[in-house]
N, C-alpha and C positions, 0 to 999 in steps of 0.2 A: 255877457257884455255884447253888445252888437254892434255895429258899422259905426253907429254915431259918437261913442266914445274915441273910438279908433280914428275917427275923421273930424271932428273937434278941436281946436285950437287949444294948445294944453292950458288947464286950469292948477296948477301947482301950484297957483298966492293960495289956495282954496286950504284949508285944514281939514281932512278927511276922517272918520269913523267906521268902522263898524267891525264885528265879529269874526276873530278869528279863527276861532276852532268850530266843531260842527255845530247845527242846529238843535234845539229842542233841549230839554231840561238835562243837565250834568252836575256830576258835582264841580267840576270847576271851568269855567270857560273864560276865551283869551280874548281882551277888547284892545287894538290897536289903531293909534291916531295918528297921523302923518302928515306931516304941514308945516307951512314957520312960525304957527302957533301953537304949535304940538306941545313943548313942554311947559308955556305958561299957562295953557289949559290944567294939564296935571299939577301944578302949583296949586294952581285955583285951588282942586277937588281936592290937593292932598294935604294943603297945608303948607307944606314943605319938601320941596322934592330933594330924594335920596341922591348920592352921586352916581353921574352916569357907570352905566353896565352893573348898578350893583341891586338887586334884588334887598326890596323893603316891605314889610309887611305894615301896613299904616290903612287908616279910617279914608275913605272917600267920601264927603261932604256935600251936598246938595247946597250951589253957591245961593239959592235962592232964601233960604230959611232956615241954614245952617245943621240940617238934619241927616243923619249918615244912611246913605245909600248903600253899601255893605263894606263889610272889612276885607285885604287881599293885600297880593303883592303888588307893586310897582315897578318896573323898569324903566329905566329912559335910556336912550341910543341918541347922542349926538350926532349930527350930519357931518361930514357924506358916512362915517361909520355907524352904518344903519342898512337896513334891507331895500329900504327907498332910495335911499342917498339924501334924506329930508331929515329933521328930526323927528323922532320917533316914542311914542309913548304907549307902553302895553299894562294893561291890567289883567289880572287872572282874578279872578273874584268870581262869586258860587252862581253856576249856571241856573239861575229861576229867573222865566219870564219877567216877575216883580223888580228884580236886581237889575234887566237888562232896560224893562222900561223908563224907571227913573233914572241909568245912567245916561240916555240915552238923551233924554227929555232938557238933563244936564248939560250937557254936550251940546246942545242946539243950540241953547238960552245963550252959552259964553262962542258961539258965531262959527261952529267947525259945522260939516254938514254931512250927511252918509257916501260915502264912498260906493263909485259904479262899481260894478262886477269884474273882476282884473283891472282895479285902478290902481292899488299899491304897485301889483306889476309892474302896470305901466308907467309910471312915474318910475320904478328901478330900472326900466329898460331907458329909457329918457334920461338918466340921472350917469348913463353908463355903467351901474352894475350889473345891469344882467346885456347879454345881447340877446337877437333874436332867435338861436337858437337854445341859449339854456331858457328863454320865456317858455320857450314849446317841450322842451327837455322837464321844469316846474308842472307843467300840467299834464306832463305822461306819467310823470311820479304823482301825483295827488291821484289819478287815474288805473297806474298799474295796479294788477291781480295777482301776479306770478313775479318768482324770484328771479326771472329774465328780462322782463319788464322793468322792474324796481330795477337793476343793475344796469340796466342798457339806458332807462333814464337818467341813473346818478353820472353814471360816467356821460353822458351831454352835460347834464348840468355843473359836471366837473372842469367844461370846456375841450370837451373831445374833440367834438366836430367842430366848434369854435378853429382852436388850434391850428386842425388839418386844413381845414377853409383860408386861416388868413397864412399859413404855411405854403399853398397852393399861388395863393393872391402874391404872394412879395416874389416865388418865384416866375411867376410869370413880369411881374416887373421888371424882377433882376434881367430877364431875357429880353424885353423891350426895351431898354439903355441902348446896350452897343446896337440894338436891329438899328435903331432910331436915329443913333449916332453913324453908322455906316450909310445911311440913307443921307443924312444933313452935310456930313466933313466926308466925304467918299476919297481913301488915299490908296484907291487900287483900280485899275482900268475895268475891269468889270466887275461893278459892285452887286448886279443881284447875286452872282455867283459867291462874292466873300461872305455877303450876307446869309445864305442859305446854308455855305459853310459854319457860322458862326451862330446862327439861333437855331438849326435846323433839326438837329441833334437833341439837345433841351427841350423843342418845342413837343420831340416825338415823346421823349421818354414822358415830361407834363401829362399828354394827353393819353397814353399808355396806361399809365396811374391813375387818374381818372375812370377810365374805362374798367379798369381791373375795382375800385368802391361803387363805381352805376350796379355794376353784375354781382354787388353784393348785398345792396340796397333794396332788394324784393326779403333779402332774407332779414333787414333789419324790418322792416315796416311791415313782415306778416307776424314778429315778434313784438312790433307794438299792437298792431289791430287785430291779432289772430290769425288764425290759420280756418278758411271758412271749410265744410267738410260737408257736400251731400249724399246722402246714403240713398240709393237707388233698387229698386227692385219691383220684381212684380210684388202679386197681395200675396200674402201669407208664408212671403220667403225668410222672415224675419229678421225684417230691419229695427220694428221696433224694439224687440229682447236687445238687438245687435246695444243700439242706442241705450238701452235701462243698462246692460250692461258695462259701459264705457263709462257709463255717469255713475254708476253703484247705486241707483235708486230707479223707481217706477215713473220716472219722466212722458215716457207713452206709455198707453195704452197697448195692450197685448189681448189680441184675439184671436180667435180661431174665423171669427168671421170675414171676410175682404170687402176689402174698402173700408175699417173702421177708420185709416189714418183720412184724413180730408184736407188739413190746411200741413200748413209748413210747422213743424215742433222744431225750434233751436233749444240747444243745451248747450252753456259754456262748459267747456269743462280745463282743468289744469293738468296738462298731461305732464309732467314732471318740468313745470318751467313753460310752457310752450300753452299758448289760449288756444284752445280748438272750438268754435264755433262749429257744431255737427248737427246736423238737420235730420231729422227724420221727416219723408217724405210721400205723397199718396202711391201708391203701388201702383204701376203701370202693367193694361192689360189695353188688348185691341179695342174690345166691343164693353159699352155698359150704358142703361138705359138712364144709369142716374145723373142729373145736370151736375148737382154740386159733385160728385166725384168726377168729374167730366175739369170741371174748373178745379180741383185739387191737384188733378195730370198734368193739367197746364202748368198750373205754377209750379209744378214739382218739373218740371222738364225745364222751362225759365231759371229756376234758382241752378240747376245742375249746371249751366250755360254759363253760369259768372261762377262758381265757385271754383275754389283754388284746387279741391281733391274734389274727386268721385267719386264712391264705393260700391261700386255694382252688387247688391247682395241676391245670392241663388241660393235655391234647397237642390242639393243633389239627389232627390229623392223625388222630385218634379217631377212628372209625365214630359213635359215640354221645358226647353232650356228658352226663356226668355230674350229673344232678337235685338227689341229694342233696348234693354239692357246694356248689353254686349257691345251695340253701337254707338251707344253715346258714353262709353271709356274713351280716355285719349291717354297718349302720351304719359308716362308718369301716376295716372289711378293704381285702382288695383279691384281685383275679381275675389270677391268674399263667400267662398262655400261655407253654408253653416250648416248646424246639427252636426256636427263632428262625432258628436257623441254616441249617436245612429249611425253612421257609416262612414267610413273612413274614403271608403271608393266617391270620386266623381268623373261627372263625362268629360271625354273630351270637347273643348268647344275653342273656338277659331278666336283667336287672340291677336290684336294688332303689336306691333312692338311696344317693350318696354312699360308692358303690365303687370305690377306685382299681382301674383294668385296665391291667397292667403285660405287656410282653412281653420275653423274654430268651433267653439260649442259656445252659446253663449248661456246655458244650464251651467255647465260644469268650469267655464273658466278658460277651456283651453285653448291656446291660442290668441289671447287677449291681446297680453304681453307681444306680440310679434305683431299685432295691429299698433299698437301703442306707437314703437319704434319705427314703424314702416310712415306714422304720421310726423314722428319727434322730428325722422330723416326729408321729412321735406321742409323745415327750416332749417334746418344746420346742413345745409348743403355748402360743400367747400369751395369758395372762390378767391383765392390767395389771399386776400384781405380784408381788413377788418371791417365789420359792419357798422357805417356810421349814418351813411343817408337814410334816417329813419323815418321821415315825411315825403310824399310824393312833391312835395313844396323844395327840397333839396336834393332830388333826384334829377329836377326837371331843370332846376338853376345850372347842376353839372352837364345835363345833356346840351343845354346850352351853348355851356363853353366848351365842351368836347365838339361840337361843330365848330364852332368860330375857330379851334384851331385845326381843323381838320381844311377848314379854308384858308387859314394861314400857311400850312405847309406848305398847299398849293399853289399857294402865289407868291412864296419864299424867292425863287429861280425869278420868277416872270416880273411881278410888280413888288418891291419889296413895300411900296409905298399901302397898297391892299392889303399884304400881310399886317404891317402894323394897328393898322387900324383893326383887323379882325381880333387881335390878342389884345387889345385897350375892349374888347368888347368882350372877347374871352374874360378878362381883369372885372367886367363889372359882373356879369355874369355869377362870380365866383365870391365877390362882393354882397353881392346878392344874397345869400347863404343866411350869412349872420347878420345883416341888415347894415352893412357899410354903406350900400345904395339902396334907392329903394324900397326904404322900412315904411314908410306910410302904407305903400299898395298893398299890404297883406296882413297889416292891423288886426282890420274887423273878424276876417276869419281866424287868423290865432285865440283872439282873445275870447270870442264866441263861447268856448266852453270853460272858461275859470266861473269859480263862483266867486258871492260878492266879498269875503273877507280876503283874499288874497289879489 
């Protein structure tokens, strides 16, 4: 779905259609109607419709020429108890092209029409069943690959972050009352001072709290989008075995020749819960006549520059230990000696702090395991609490309000009258989140990636 659905004046008289389960021939797929004509469509086709929430097996009708379009269940969901908050009518009936064309053709003729892409959604976000952030929480789960993913969406979709957001939002209201009321009925000679006495306390610990889910929110959102992972080295140090090995299959190419790798190989892979997006990369050396290995070092130097690890990989069995390598570790990488299996000895070589230096075979296995974990440990890094800010979209709403009151403090003493207003900003800020304020401006890009049945 894109902008225009999002920025559109809502069309809910509209009776909506189409496909809910996936595309392409099945045995059985799920057709869903949402509208105020939703169940006397399914009359039409069914005859007679069963009572709501109760599964019916019955003929679908072609209201044109009384000819049955296929046999299945029916369900109806009366409004607002529905997924839309609309009424609701689902058919399962047998996935063939044939079966969907003439429901479909059905469906028009009695005035409903197909549904944009995240338009049920949106109409449940509309309707107040969902907010803004289990809409987004719905499409991590349609989305997830791993059992961290799946569970870090269910619990949004659960109302996690909901919760903590509108939990956040009342106490900072509760803290505006009396600021607001000390400022208006002043019954003490110097009021910024009772004031600062009075919100000043609350406002820290709020913005403490805050501070303590931003510093945890890298570790939620590199367990929705991955964990991205460049594997670095000169040619023939073996990065790409390093890579076939991580994935368990032949993903690059392995040769004895340099420079075979040229463009950038991603391999997802599922490290126990955890996406690791891992690159294999064109080997870095000083001098070569060739253009495109030339442009394969770029980009392989470019993608090391944005990703979240580095893996510098070396053959301790080199002539020369690899410079550039060595220098573009930072912080947190780690230095991968392979062929373990050949030699256990390697060189000394000059480490900046806080390098893990990892040894392994990637013929024999060893050592894997200890890469695996050294990657698992740079998502589950421990920041006292829980990880909820799982979109850079509610990262940046908190960073927000962690400023406004980090201006409110300071003008707690001085102007109580500037404090209040930073925390009514901090309040929207935080608002923001689940779309209490606000929800038009980020529409188009939520919805962007649902597809059309949901």
């Amino acid at each position: 779905m894109g902008a225009d659905l999002a920025s559109a004046a809502p069309a809910d008289a509209d009776t909506i259609y189409a496909r809910a389960s996936g595309a392409g021939k099945a045995g059985v797929a799920v057709y869903r109607i949402s509208g105020p004509a939703a169940l006397s469509v399914a009359g039409t086709l069914v005859g007679k419709n069963p009572r709501p929430r109760e599964a019916a097996v019955t003929k679908l009708r072609d209201p044109a020429d009384g000819s049955i379009i296929d046999q299945g269940l029916v369900i109806l969901f009366e409004g607002p108890a529905s997924f839309t908050g609309e009424d609701v009518a689902e058919f399962h009936l047998h996935g063939s092209r044939a079966v969907e064309i003439a429901l479909y053709d059905a469906l028009a003729r009695l005035g409903a029409r197909p549904a944009e892409a995240g338009e049920f959604t949106l109409r449940a976000l509309r309707n107040d069943k969902l907010d803004l952030t289990q809409v987004e929480a719905l499409a991590d789960l349609i989305d997830s690959e791993t059992t961290l993913q799946r569970k870090q969406a269910l619990g949004q979709l659960g109302g996690r972050l909901s919760e903590a957001a509108e939990g956040w939002r009342r106490r900072l209201l509760a803290i505006m009352a009396p600021l607001e009321a000390d400022i208006d009925f002043p019954d003490e000679g110097d009021v910024p001072a009772a004031v600062a006495a009075r919100a000043g306390p609350e406002m820290t610990a709020l913005r403490r709290e805050l501070e303590s889910y931003l510093a945890a929110s890298a570790q939620a959102q590199t367990i929705r989008e991955g964990l991205s992972v460049a594997v670095l080295g000169p040619p023939n140090a073996g990065k790409s075995s390093l890579v076939n090995a991580l994935a368990g299959s032949d993903v690059a190419i392995v040769s004895d020749v340099a420079g075979t790798t040229r463009d950038i190989i991603e391999t997802r892979l599922d490290l126990c819960g955890v996406v690791a997006v891992v690159a294999d990369t064109a080997g870095l050396r000083d001098e070569t006549e060739d253009a495109i290995e030339r442009e394969g070092m770029r980009r392989a130097r470019a993608y090391a520059e944005q990703a979240d690890v580095r893996l510098g990989v070396l053959d301790p069995g080199a002539a020369v230990v690899s410079r550039e390598t060595l220098a573009r570790l930072r912080p947190g990488d780690a230095l991968i000696w392979t062929r373990a299996d050949r030699s256990a000895a390697t060189p000394n070589t000059p480490l900046g702090e806080d390098i893990a230096v990892l040894s392994l075979s990637s013929t024999t296995g060893a050592g894997i395991d200890a890469l695996v974990d050294f990657l698992k440990a740079k998502v589950s890094r421990g920041t006292g609490a829980e990880p909820l800010l799982t979109r850079a979209r509610h990262a940046q709403a908190v960073e927000r309000a962690i400023a406004a009151l980090i201006r409110a403090e300071e003008a707690l003493a001085a102007s109580p009258e500037l404090a209040a207003e930073d925390a009514r900003l901090a309040a929207r800020a935080l608002g923001g989140v689940t779309g209490a304020v606000g929800v038009e401006d980020v529409l188009g890009e939520i919805f962007s990636s649902f597809c059309i049945g949901k």
